[in-house]
N, C-alpha and C positions, 0 to 999 in steps of 0.2 A: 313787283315794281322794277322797270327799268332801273339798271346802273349806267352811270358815265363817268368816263374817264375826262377830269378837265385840266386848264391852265388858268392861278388867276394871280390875281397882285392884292396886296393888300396897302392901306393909306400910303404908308411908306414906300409903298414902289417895289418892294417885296416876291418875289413869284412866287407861287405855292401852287404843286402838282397834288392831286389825291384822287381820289374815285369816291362817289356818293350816288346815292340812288333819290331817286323824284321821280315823280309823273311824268315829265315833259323839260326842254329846256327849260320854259322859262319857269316850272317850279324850281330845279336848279338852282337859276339864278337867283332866284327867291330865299333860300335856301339859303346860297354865299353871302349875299346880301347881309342875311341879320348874322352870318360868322366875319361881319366885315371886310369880305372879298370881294373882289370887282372879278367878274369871268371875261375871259378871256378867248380861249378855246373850248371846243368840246367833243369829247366824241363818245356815242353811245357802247358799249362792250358789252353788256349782256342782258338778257332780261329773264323775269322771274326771282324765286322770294333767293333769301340774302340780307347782306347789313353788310353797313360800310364799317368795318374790323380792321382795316388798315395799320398797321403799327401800334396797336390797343394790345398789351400785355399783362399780366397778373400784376403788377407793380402800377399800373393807370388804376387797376380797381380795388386796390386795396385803397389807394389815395381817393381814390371815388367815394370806397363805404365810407373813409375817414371823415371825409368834407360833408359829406351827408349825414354821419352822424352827430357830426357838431351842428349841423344846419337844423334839424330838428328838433335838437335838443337844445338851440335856445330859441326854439319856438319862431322860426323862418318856415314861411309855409314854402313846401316842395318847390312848388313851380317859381317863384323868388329864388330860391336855392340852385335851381337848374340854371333858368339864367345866365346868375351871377357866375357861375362856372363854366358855362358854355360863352363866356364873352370872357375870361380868364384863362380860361386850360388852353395849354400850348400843345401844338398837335393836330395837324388836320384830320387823325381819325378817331379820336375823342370827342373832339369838337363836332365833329360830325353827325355822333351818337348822339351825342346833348341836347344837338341841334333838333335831330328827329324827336326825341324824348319828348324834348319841350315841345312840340307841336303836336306830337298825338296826345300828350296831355291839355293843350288847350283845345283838342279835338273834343273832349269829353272821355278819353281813357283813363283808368289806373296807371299807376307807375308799373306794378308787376305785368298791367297788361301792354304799355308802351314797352317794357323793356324784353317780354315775349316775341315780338318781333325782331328780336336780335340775338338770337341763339348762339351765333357763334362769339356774341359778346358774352351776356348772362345766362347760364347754363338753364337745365330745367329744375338745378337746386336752388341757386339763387333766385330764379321768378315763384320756383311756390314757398320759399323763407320770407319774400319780401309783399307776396299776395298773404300769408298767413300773419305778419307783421301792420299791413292794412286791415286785416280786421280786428284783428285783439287789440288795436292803437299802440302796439311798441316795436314801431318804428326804427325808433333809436335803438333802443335796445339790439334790434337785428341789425342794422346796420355794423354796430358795434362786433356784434359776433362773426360777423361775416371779415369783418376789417379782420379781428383775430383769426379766424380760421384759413383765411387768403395768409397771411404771413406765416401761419404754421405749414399751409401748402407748399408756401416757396424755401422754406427750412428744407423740410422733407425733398422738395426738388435739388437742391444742391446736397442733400446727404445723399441721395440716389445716383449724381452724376461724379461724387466723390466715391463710392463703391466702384464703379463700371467704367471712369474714365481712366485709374491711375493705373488697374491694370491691363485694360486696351494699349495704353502708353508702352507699359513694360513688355507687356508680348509681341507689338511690333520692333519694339528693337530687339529682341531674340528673333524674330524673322526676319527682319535687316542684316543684323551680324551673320545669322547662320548660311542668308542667300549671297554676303560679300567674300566667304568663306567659299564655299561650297564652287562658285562661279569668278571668282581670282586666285586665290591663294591655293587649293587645291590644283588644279590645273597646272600652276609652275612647277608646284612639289612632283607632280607624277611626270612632266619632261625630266627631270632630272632624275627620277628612279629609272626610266627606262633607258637613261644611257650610262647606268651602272648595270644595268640586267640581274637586277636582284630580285631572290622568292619574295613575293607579297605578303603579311598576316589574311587571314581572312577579311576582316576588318578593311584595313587596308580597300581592298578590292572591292569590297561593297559599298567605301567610301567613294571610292573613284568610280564606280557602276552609276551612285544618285549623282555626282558632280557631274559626269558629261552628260545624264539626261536633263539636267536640270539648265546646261549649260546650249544646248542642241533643240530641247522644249521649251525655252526659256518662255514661249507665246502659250505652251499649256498649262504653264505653273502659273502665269499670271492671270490668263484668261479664266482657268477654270473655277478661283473664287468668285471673281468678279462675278462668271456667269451663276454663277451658285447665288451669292448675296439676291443678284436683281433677280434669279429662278425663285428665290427664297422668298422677296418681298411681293413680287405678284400673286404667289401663290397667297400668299399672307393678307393679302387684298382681298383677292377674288374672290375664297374659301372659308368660309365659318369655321370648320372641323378644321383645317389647318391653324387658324387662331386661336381656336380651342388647345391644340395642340398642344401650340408655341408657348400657349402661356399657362399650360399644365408644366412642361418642360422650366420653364422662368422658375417656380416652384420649389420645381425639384434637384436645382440645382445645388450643389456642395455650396457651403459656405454664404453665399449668394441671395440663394433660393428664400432659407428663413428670413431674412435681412425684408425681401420683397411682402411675403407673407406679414411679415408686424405692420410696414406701410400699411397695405390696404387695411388689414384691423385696424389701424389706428387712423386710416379715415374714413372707414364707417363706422367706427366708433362717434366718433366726431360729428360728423354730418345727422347720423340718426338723434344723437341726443340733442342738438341745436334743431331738427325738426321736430321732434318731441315735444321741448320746452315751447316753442313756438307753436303747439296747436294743432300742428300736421297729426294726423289718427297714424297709429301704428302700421297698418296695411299701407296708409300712401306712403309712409316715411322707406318701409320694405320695400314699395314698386322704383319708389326714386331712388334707392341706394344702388339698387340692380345697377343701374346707368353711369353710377360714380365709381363703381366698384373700379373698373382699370383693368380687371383682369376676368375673361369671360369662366373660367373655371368658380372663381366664388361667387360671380356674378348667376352660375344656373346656382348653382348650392342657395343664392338667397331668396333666385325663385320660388325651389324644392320651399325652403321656409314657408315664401309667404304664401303658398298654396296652403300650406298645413297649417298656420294660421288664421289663414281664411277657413277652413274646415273647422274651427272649435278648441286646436291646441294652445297651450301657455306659447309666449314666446320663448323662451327658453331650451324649451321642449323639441321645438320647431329647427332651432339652432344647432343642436345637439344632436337632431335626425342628421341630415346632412352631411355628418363625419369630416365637415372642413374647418370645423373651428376650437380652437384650442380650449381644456378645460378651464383654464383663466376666466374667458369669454363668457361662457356657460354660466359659472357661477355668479359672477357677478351680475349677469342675466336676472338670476333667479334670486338674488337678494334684492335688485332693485324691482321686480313682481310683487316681491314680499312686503317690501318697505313703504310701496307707492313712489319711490323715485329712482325712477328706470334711466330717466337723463343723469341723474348724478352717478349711478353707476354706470353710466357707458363716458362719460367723463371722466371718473377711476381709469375705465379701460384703455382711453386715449393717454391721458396721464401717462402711465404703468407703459405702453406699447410705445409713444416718444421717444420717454426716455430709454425704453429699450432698446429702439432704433439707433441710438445715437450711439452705446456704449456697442452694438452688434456691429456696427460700420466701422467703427476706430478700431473694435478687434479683428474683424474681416481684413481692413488694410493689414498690419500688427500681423494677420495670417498670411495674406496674399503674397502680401512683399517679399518675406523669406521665403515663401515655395517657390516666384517664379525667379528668386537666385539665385537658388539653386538648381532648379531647372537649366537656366544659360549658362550658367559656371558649368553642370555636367555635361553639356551638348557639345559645349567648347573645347571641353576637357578630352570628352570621347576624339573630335576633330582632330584635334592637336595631339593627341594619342595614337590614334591611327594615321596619320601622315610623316608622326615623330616614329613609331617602333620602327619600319624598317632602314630609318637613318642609323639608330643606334646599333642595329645589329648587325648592318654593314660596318660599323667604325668598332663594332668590334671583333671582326673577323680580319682586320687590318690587320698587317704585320710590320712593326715600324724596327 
């Protein structure tokens, strides 16, 4: 389906820009019409599948499953429900979504099948959580789960940028100090050593060797990250095996790496056991996990699984082949096999894996902090060491 980009007004006089997709203008039109917009301009930008995802973030659908799960549960049929939210929600690319929702539903679609058409809005967990929640009639129920598991998503997102943001922070400023160092302050120091004509430390010399290249290269030391980063992310694009790479590497990192590791456990923990509970057969909940996983290295490992599961083995068993998943995992595997309740232990495991996250990130910080200050305090130390010895040993070779 064609997108366009339009301009339109609303009662009040209001402009509102956004992009939406329709057949033809004037489905468009049609279209703004019941979002209570007057069109204006228009102009068509692309065609082919897509969804109007505009400004729709984790935080719109959490509030989405919310209102949905109150709307069901006091017995407001869907399409009422939609609606009343799509003539509410502020936002042209919510509204937007709504808009279409509601209309492939008075098409004759599903909700999981109206909301399939928007991939980049409701993932492929959320449409078979919410197509398995149309057939067993709990609705609500999913909505609800979903509502929690979206806010435990966005937890885990800011633990994740509280890990990786504070000491990206702290390492550029040790790259900052060390390149206003290196490319000012050095430089004065060694005019004035060469008009005492004093022996250098080795030290010394190998400082003033990296200042004037860095001072004379100044387009190679900058250039050559940069080119690295963007060499880094095309490759990262292009290449399977390089993504595989990267995010074996994520893994394996000190400190860091387990931090990464409990995440993903702890949202497939999560996700598997709300499709479990919901209906989804163990093999689909294995093929859709693959897709959530985040990181393509546990992602083949769940393959490996669900091949061996399909083959005839326990789950457990299957998990355990693989060699990528901790024996915590395993067992509780293999007691929720035993017990009949495979969702309540992979719920343990999210439990157990959360809260472990939370206490590995406060200790990560708690670790991080004091290694990289000590790291800048020695670098600075060294700097100011070797530009400081052959002052002193000229003043003391003075004779007053």
């Amino acid at each position: 389906m064609p997108s366009f980009q339009y301009k339109a007004v609303d009662p009040a006089g209001l402009s509102s820009r956004g992009k939406l997709e329709a057949s033809n203008e004037v489905d468009l039109e049609l279209r703004l019409k019941r979002m209570g917009l007057d069109l204006i301009t228009v102009r068509q930008t692309r065609s082919g599948g897509g969804s109007a995802t505009a400004n729709i973030n984790r935080k719109d659908l959490i509030n989405l499953c919310f209102d949905l799960e109150q709307m069901t549960g006091a017995g407001i049929s869907l399409l009422d429900g939609l609606r009343d939210l799509r003539d509410s929600v502020g936002g042209s690319g919510m509204k937007a979504v709504l808009t279409a929702l509601v209309e492939d539903i008075e098409g004759g679609r599903m909700l999981s099948q109206a909301m399939g058409q928007h991939p980049k809005v409701f993932n492929g967990v959320f449409v078979s959580l919410v197509a398995a929640g149309e057939q067993s009639g709990q609705l609500t129920e999913i909505f609800r789960s979903l509502s929690e598991s979206l806010r435990w998503q966005d937890e885990l997102a800011a633990q994740t940028k509280k890990v990786l943001i504070y000491p990206a922070i702290l390492t550029f400023q040790l790259i900052a100090v060390t390149v206003f160092l290196l490319v000012y302050l050095v430089p004065q120091v060694v005019s004035v050593l060469k008009t005492m004509q004093v022996d250098l430390p080795i030290q010394t010399v190998v400082l003033i060797g990296v200042s004037g290249f860095v001072v004379r290269f100044w387009w190679l030391v900058i250039g050559l990250p940069v080119l690295t980063v963007v060499g880094g992310i095309v490759l990262f694009r292009s290449s399977d095996k390089a993504r595989f790479e990267f995010d074996r590497l994520k893994l394996r990192l000190p400190v860091i790496g387990p931090v990464f590791q409990k995440i993903i456990l702890a949202r497939f923990a999560s996700f598997f056991a709300l499709m479990y509970r919901s209906g989804i057969t163990v093999l689909d909940a294995m093929r859709t996990s693959q897709n959530i996983a985040g990181n393509l290295v546990i992602a083949d490992a769940l393959q490996r699984a669900t091949v061996r599961v399909n083959a005839g083995e326990p789950l457990s068993e299957a998990i355990a082949g693989t060699g990528m998943f901790p024996s915590l995992v395993i067992r509780m595997l293999r007691v929720g096999e035993a017990t009949g309740a495979l969702d309540t232990a992979l719920l343990n495991v999210n439990y157990f894996y959360t809260r472990d996250v939370k206490d590995s990130v406060e200790g990560a910080l708690k670790l991080i902090e004091p290694i990289l200050t000590l790291l800048m305090g020695g670098l600075l130390a060294l700097i100011l060491f070797s530009v400081l010895t052959p002052i002193y040993d000229m003043i003391g070779k003075m004779k007053f």
